[in-house]
C-alpha positions in Angstrom: 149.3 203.2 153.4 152.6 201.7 153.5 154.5 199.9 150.9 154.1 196.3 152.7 149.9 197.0 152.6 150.2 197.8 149.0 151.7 194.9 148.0 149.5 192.6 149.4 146.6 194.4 148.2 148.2 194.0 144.8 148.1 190.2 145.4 145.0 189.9 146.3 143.7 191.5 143.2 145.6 189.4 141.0 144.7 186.9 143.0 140.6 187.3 142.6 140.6 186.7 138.6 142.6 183.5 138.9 140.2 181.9 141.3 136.6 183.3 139.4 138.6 182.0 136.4 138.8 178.4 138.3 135.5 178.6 139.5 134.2 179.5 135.8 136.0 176.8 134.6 134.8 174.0 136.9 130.8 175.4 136.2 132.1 175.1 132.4 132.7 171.8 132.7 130.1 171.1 134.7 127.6 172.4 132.3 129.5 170.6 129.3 129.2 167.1 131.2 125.5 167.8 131.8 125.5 169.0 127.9 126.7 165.1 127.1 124.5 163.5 129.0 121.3 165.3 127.4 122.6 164.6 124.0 123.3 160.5 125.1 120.0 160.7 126.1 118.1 162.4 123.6 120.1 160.2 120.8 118.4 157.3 122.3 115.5 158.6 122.6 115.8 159.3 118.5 117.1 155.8 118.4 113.7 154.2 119.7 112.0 156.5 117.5 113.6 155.4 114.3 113.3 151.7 115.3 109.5 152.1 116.1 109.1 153.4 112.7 111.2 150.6 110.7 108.8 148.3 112.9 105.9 149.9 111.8 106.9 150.5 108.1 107.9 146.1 108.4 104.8 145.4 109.9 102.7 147.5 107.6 104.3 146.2 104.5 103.8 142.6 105.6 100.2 143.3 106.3 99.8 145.0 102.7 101.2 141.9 101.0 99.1 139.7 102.8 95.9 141.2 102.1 97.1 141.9 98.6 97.7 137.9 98.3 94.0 137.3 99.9 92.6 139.7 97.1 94.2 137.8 94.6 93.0 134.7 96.0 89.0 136.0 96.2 89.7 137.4 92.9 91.0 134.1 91.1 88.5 132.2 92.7 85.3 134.8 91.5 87.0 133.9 87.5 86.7 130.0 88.4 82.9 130.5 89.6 82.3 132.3 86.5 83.9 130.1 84.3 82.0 127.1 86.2 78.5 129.1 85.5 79.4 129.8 81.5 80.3 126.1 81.3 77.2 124.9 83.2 75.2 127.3 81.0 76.8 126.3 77.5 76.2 122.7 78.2 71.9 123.6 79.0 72.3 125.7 76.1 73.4 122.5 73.9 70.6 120.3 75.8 68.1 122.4 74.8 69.3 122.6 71.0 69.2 118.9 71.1 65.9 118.5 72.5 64.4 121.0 70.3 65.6 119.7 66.7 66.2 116.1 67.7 69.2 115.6 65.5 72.3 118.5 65.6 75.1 119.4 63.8 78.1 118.1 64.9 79.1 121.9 64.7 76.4 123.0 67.3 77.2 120.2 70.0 81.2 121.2 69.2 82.2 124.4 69.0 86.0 123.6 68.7 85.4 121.2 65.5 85.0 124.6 63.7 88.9 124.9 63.6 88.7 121.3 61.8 88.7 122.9 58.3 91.7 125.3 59.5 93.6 121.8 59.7 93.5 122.4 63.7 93.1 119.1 66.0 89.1 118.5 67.2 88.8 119.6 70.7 86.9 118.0 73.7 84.9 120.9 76.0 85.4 120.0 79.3 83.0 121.5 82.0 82.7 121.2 85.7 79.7 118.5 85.4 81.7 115.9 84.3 83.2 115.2 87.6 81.3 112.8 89.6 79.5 114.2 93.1 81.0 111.9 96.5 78.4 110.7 98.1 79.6 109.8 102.1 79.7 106.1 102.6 82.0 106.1 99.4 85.9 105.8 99.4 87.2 109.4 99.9 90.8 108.0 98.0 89.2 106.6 95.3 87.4 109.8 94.8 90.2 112.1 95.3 92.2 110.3 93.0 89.4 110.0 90.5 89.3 113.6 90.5 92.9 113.9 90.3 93.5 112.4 87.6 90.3 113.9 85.4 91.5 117.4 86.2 95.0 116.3 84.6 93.2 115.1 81.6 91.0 118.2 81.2 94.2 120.3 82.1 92.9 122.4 84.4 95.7 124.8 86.5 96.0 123.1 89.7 95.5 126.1 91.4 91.8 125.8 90.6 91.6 122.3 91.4 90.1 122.9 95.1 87.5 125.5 93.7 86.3 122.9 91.5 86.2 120.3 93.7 84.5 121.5 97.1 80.8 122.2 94.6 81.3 117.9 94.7 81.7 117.4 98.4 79.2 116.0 100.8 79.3 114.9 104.3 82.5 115.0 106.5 84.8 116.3 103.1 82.3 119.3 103.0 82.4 119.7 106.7 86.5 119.5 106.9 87.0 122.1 103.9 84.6 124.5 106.0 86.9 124.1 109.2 89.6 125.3 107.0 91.4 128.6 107.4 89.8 131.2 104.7 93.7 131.6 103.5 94.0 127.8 103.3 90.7 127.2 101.2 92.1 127.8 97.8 95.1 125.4 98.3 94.0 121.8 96.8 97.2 120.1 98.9 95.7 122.1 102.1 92.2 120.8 101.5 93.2 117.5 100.6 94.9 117.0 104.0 92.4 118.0 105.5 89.6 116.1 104.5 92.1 112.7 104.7 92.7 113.7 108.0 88.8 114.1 108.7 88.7 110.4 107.7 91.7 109.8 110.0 94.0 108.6 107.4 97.8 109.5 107.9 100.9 108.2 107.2 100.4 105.2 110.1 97.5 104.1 108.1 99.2 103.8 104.7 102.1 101.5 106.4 99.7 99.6 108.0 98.2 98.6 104.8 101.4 98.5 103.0 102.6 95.8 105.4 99.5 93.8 105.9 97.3 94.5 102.4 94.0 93.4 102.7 92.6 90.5 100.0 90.5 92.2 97.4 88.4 89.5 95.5 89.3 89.2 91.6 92.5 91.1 92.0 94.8 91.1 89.2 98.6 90.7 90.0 99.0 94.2 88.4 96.5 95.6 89.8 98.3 94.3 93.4 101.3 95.9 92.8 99.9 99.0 91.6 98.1 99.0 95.1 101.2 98.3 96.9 103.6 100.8 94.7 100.8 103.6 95.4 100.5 102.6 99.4 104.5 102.8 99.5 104.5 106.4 97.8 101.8 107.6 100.1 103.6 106.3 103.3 107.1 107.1 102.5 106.9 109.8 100.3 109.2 109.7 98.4 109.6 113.0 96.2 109.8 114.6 99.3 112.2 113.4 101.3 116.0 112.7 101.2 117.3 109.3 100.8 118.7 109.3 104.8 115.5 110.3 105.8 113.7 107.5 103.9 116.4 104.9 105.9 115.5 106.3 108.7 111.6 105.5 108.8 112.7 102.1 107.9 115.3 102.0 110.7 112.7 103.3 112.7 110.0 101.0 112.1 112.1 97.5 112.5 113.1 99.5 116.3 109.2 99.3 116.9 108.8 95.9 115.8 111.9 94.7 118.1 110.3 96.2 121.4 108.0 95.0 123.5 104.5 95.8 123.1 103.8 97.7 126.3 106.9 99.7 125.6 106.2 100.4 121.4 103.3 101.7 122.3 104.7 104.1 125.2 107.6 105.4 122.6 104.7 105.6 119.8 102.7 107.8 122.0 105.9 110.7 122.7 106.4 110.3 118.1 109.9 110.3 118.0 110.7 111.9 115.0 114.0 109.3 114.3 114.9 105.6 115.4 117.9 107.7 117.3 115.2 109.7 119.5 113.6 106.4 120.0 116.3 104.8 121.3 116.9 107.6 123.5 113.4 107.6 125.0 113.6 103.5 125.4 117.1 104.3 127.8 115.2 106.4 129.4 111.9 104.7 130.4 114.7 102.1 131.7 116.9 104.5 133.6 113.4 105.3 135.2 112.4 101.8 136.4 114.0 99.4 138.7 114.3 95.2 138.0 115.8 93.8 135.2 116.6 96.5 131.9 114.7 94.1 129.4 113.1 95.9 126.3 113.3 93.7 123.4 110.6 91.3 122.2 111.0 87.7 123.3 111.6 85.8 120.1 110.1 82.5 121.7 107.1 84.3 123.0 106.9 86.0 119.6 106.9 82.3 117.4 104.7 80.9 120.0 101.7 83.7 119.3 102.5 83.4 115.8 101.4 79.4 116.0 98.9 79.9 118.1 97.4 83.1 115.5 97.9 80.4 112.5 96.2 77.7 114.3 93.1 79.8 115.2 92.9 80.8 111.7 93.6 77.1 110.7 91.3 74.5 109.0 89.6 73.7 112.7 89.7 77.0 114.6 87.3 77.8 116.1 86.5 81.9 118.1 88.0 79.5 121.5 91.5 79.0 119.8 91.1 82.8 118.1 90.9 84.4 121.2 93.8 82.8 122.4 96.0 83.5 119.8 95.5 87.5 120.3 98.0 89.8 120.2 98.3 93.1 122.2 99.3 95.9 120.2 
């Protein structure tokens, strides 16, 4: 072998580890990328995992509270039903003493006078038959705040006023508290709303007869304004609302009263919930309709059915002239 074939054997050699040494290199990185990608994706895989489990551990929390709140609930309302049954059975207890020997002490129809000689104020024992049943055909108001205002006299919680109150129902108020929701059936503002909105009376009804009270016979000035101060609170409500937002039912009613009444009634039916949603809805049923863009009440037409209303309810009018002095709502 010569010297020439030597040295490129020699090259050749040194050249082989250099280009394993590449080729390692490039399957090392190789394998590192693929390395990366299994770790991205394994990470968010662990990623769904974790958030699955926060989800579960929220929604497994929220269910504990709430069926921890229903428990409570059952559980208040099983201490009013006993308390009702030892305060129906007292009050048998203190019939029968009384029919037996005729004439009782004042300390066996009074427990609570006992403290008397302790200098302690006389106590009355108020039980659950004291409030009146309703019988249907009577005014659900009336009743409701009949009861309302007994309960604040025999200081009762008011979170036991709707236990105490459905044993009293009849009719449509029993049938709308057993509509309820189970979870709403210990709330006395739920059960209230309910049973006034079995009787369809809302918010519309209370202005109604705040701006056209009817004419009760042997009605006291006093007694009118405390119907009119109690209408007002019931319709605008006051306590619960800001002093904008009562504007703004005011606002909104006088922008009823200055449409027409084919067009009130349209707005009416979408409830805008402002006199600015109103107005919006009243540009667009225009924007909608060819011919002239007229929506306001005609003042003339409106003075001329007033006249003719008074004179059908005049001296001399008779059901002709009413029926010509209708109004369409």
């Amino acid at each position: 072998m010569g010297p020439k074939q030597q040295t490129k054997g020699s090259k050749a050699a040194e050249s082989a580890p250099v280009e394993e040494a590449e080729q390692d290199g490039a399957t090392g990185q190789q394998t590192w990328q693929f390395s990366d990608e299994t770790a991205s994706v394994d990470m968010k895989n662990i990623a769904a995992m974790l958030e699955k489990c926060l989800q579960f551990q929220s929604d497994f929390v929220d269910r504990w509270d709430k069926e921890e709140d229903k428990q409570e609930r059952r559980w208040h309302q099983m201490q009013v039903e006993v308390n009702n049954l030892r305060d129906d059975l007292e009050k048998k207890q203190k019939t029968e003493i009384c029919s037996h020997s005729g004439s009782s002490s004042e300390d066996d129809l009074e427990p609570a006078s006992r403290h008397k000689s302790r200098g302690e104020p006389k106590q009355r024992v108020w039980t659950q038959s004291d409030i009146p049943k309703f019988e249907e055909g009577e005014d659900i108001e009336q009743y409701l705040t009949t009861f309302e205002r007994l309960a604040t006299a025999y200081q009762w919680p008011e979170r036991d006023w709707a236990v105490r109150l459905v044993p009293h129902l009849t009719g449509r108020a029993r049938a709308a508290y057993v509509a309820m929701a189970a979870e709403d059936s210990c709330d006395y503002g739920e059960v209230k709303a309910a049973i006034l909105t079995k009787y369809e009376i809302n918010e519309e009804v209370y202005r109604q007869r705040f701006r056209e009270p009817e004419v009760r016979v042997n009605e006291t000035p006093r007694e009118f304004y405390n119907r009119l101060k109690d209408l007002y609170l019931k319709w605008i409500q006051p306590q619960k609302r800001r002093k904008d937002e009562i504007g703004e039912i005011l606002i909104l009613e006088q922008f009823y009263n200055s449409l027409s009444p084919e067009l009130r009634v349209w707005v009416k039916e979408r409830s805008p919930a402002s006199a600015q949603e109103a107005a919006e809805l009243v540009e667009n049923f225009l924007a909608a309709r060819r011919g002239p863009k007229t929506f306001r009440y005609n003042l003339q037409q409106k003075s001329s059915l007033m006249q003719s209303k008074s004179v059908g309810f005049g001296l001399g009018g008779g059901p002709s002239q009413m029926a010509g002095a209708r109004i369409h709502p």
